[in-house]
N, C-alpha and C positions, 0 to 999 in steps of 0.2 A: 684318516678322514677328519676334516674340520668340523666344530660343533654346528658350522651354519648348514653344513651339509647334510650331517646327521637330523635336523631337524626337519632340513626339507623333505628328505626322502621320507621321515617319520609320519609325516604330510600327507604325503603322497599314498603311504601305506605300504612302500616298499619295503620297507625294516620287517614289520610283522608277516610279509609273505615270505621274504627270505626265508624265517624262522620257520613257520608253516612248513614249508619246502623241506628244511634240514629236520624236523620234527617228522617228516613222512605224513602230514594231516591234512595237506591240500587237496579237499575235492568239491567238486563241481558237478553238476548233471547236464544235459542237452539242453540247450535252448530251440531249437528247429521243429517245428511241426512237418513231418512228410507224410504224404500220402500210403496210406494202408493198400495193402497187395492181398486179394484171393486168395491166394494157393502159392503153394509153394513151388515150384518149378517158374511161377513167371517172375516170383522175385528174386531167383536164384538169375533167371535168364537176364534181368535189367541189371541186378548188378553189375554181374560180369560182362555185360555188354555196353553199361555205362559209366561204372566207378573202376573197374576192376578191367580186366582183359579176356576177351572171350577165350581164349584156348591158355586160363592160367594152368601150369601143372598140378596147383592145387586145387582146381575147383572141383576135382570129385570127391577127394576125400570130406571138403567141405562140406559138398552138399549133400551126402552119405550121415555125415551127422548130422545136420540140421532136420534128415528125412525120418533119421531114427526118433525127433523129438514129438515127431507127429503132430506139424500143426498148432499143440497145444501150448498153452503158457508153460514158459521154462526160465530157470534159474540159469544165466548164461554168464562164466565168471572167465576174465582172458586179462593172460601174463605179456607184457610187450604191447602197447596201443598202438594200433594198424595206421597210419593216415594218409598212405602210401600203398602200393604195389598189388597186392590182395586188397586191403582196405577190408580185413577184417569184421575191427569193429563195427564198420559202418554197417556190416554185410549183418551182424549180430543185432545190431539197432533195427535196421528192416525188420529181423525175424519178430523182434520184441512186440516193435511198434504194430505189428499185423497180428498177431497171434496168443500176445499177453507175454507177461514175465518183464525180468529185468536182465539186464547186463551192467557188468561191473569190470570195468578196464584199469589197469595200472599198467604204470611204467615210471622208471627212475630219472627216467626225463621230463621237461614241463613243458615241450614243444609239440609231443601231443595231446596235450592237454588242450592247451591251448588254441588249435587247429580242429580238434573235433567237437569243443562246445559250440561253435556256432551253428555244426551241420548235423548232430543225432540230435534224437528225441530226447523226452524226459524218462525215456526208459532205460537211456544208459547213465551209469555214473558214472565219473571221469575221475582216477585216482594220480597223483602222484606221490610216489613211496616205492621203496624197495620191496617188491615181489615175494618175498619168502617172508617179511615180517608181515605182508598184506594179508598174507594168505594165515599165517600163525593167529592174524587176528581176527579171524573174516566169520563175521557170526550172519547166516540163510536161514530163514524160514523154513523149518522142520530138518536143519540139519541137511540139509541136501541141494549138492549142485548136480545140474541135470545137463550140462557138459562143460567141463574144463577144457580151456584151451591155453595151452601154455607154447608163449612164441617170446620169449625174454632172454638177452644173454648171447647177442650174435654169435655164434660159431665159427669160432678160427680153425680152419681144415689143416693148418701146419701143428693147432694144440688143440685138438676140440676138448680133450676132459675137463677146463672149465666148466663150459658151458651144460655137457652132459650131467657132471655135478650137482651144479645148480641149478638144473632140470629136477633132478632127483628130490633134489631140497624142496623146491614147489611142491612135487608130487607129494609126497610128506610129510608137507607142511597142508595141505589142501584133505588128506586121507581122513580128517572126521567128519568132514562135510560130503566124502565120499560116498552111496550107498550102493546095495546090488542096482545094477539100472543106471546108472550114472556112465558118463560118456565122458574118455579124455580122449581129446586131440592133440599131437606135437606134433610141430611144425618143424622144419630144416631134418628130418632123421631117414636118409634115403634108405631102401632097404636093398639098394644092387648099387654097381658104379655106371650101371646103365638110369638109373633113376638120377643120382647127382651127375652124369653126365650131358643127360637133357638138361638140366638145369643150368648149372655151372661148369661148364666142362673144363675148363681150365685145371678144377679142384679134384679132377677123375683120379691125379695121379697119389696126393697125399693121401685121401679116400681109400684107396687100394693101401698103400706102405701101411697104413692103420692098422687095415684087416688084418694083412697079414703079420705084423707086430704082434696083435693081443688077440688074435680070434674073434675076433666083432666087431660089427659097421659102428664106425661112430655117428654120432649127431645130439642136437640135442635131448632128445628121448631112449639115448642108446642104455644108460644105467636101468630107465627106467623100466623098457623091454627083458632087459636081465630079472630086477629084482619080479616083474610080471610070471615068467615062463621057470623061476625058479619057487616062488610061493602056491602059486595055481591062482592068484585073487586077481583072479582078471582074465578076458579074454582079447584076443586080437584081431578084429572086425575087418580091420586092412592095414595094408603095408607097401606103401610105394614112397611119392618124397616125403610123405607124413605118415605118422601111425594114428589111429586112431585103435581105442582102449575100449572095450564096455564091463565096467565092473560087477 
């Protein structure tokens, strides 16, 4: 790159966001003022009836969580920024924006960054960084997040143990912000090949060769279900294409 170039983008301010970027230190919060929701069932019903899909496979685990936080202001911290399919996040911003608390989203990409400051509130923060140093770093108000949602690290069905792995690693890395009372969510972790088959059916068959390779359903929350049901710290609230955790 020529020095005129280097100048311009210096300019421009592109140089120091790069860095920003490769540092893990770019965040941002919501720009968007949205309308506050009553209760919770009618903003579960707008989401998924307007951002999201009304018959997602996920929205009952989701909305299982969100029912456990009761209303009240909550610490809401999520691995993978949604701006797509669930729309998550957004669904986390509604809760915030009605009911108190904050939400705190990363992801190692900067396209959803960039996609969801125009549309959540000031109650979410918009990170990009890598997920496990996020989490290593991530200092809440009285130590406590009041539900983890870890959706980072897609899932290759022909190798899921990445992804399970670095499921693990969050959980982990997320475990002193942990408290009794605290609620985890993972996303992609079917708990039958009837569960990934509604979903993905295509993926029914590597799904199955897993099981029966190593004894257990893979996904992303699969180590994590392990290290759960082999410590006792934690219980298992539900289990279909996501688990949900209460510790």
């Amino acid at each position: 790159m020529n020095s005129t170039a280097v100048k311009v983008l210096r300019r421009l301010g592109a140089l120091d966001l790069g860095k920003m970027i490769a540092r893990g230190r770019l965040s941002v919060s919501g720009l968007k003022s949205r309308e506050k929701v009553s209760n919770l069932p009618t903003l579960i019903d707008r989401h998924f009836l307007a951002i999201s899909q009304p018959q997602h496979p996920c929205r009952e685990t989701l909305s299982t969580a969100l029912s456990l936080l009761g209303e009240r202001p909550a610490v809401i911290i999520e691995t993978g920024s949604s701006a797509w399919g669930t729309n998550s996040t957004m669904l986390f911003d509604s809760y915030c924006n009605s009911f108190g608390g904050q939400c705190r989203s990363v992801d190692i990409r900067l396209e959803p960054l960039l996609t969801l400051q125009s549309l959540a509130t000031s109650h979410t923060k918009l990170y990009c960084n890598d997920s496990v140093s996020f989490l290593n770093e991530l200092s809440v108000e009285n130590n406590k997040i009041d539900l983890l949602y870890l959706d980072s690290w897609d899932v290759n069905w022909d190798d899921p143990m990445p992804s399970a792995i670095h499921g693990l690693n969050e959980y982990l890395a997320a475990i002193k912000n942990l408290k009794p009372g605290s609620l985890v969510l993972i996303d992609d972790t079917p708990k039958t090949v009837e569960n990934i088959r509604a979903v993905q059916p295509l993926l029914a068959k590597p799904y199955e060769q897993f099981c029966e390779r190593f004894g257990f359903a893979p996904g992303k929350g699969a180590l994590i279900k392990q290290l759960i049901e082999s410590t006792g710290r934690g219980t298992v609230l539900a289990h279909e294409y996501q688990l949900l955790i209460r510790i």
